[in-house]
N, C-alpha and C positions, 0 to 999 in steps of 0.2 A: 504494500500500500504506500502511493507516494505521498510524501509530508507537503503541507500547504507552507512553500517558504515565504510566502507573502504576510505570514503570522507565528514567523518564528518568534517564542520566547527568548527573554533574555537568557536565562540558564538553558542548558542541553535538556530534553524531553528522554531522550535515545540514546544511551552511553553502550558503545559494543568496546570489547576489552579483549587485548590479544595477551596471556596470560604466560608471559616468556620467563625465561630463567629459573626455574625451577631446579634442572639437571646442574646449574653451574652451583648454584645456591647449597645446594646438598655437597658438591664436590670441594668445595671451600673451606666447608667442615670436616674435612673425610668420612664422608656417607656413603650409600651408591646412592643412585638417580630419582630413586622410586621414594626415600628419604625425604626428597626434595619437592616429589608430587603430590606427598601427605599433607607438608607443611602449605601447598600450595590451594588443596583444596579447601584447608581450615580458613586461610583467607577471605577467599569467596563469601562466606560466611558473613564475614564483616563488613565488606564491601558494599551486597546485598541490604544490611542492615541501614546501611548510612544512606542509601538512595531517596528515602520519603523526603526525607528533612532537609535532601540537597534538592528538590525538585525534579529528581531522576524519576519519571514513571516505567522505563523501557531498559532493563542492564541485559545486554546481552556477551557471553564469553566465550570464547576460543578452547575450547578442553582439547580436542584430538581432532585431528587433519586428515583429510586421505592419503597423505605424503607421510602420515607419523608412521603406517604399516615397515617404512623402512628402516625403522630403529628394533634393537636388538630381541627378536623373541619375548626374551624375559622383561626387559622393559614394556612390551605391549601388552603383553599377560599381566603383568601387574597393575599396568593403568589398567587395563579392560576390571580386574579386580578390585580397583579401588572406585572404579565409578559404580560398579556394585552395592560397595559399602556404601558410599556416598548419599545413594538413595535410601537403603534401608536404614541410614541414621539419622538424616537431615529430613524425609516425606513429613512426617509429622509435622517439626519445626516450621516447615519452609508451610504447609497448610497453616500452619497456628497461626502465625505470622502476616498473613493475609498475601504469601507470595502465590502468580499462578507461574506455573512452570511450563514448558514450551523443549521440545527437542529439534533442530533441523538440521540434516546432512540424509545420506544415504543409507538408509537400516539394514542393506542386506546382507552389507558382512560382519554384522554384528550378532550376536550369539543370540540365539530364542529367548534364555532367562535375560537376558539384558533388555532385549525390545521388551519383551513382557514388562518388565520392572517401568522401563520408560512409558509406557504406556498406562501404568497404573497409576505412575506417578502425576503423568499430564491427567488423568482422568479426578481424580482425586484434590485436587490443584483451581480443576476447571472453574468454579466459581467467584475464584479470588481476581483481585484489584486494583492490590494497594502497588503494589510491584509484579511486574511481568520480567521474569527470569527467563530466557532461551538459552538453553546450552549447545552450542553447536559442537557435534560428535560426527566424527568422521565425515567430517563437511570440508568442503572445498571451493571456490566460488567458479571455478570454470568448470568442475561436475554439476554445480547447481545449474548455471543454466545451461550444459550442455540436455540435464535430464530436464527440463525448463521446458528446451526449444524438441525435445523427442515429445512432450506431450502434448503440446501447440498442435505438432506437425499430425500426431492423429489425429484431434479434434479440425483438423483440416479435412484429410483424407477422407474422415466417416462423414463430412458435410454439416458441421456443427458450427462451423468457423470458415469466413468466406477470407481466405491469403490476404485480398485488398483492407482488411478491415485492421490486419494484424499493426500495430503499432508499439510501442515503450508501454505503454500502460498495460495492454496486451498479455506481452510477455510478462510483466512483472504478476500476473494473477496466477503465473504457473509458477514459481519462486519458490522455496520452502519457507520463504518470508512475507508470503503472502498478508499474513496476519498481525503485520509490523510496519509503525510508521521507520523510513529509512532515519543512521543513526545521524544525531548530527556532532558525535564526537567520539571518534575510534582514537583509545592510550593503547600503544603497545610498551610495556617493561622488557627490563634487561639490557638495553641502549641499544638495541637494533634499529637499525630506520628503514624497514621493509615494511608492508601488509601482509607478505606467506599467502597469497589464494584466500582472504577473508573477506566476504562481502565485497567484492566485487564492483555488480552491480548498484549494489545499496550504497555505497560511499563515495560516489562521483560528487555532490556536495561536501562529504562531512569534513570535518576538524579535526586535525592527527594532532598528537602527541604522544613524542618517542622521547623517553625518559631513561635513566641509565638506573633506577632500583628494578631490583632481582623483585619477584612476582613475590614470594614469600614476606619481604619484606615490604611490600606495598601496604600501607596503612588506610584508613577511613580518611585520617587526615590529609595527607597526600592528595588523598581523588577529592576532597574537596577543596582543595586549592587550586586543582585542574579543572573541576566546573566551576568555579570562582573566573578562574582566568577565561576561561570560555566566553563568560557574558562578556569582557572588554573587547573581545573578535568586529573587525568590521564586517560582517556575511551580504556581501549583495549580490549573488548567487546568479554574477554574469552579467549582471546591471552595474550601472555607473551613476553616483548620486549628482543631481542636478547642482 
């Protein structure tokens, strides 16, 4: 869903988070990797909690890529095991709390009890408000709209959708993001200045900030100094003020 930029708020509405450095964070300390994605997930936690009071209604996070498949076996086994845990300790919480939760990437190669879980978990979630959490798992932004523009192209084919008609707005209702105003402020941690295949599509407006704290040690405070600085952003989103 596209955001109306002609009434962008001052603060960020949609804060999407590329949630880096975990594996160096753990190595620092002599940990192994997975050390690092414990500490990384308690984070979230608090990040999540500070969004009402910052004006944040939309946090969406980076958890696993469809490029993470090439990190080591046992690092992927453990992340796929801790996003397990993750739900059966935080579902409650994350309901109590008034958070709804949202999953988008690609589910097929992820394990039965996992979709099952993620599925329970958005189901259970569904009526909340206060905060809209999206995890993106095994998401990629040029698999999103690759798999995007394959279900465009049926709803063409079976005569549902006339080609002439396809346009941006279009394609964006085939999105796994469908159900999200676009962000208007992606942080990635760890001091990389890349986006990694993350929203794509959805961040042609937004507002980076690439920051050199490790994910674990990202604070509440911190992201509030970053949607703090957001509001002073000029955004004329292609336009020139008279």
């Amino acid at each position: 869903m596209a955001k109306d930029t002609m009434n962008t708020p001052s603060g960020p509405r949609h804060v999407a988070v590329i949630m880096d450095g975990n594996g160096r964070w753990a190595q620092q300390r002599g940990k192994p990797r997975l050390f690092g994605h414990h500490a990384g997930a308690k984070r979230v936690r608090e990040i999540v909690e500070a969004c009402p009071d910052l004006g944040v209604k939309y946090l969406t996070i980076f958890a696993f890529s469809t490029e993470n498949w090439k990190r080591t076996q046992s690092e992927v086994a453990g992340l796929m095991g801790l996003f397990r845990r993750y739900i059966e300790r935080e579902a409650r919480d994350l309901f109590n709390r008034g958070v709804r939760v949202r999953f988008i990437g690609d589910r097929i190669r992820l394990d039965d009890k996992l979709v099952a879980m993620m599925d329970d978990l958005e189901l259970l979630t569904s009526g909340n408000d206060r905060v809209h959490l999206t995890i993106a798992l095994n998401y990629g932004g040029r698999d999103e709209v690759t798999r995007a523009a394959q279900r465009l192209a049926v709803e063409i084919e079976q005569g549902r959708l006339n080609h002439k008609d396809v346009d941006a707005e279009t394609l964006a209702r085939f999105l796994d993001t469908r159900f999200l105003p676009d962000p208007d402020l992606v942080i990635r941690t760890s001091g990389e200045a890349r986006i990694s295949n993350f929203l794509l599509w959805q961040s042609a407006y937004a507002e980076y900030e690439f920051i050199d704290t490790l994910w674990p040690d990202f604070t509440d405070a911190e992201f509030a100094r970053i949607v703090g600085h957001y509001a002073q952003r000029d955004r004329r989103f292609g336009a020139v003020k008279a």
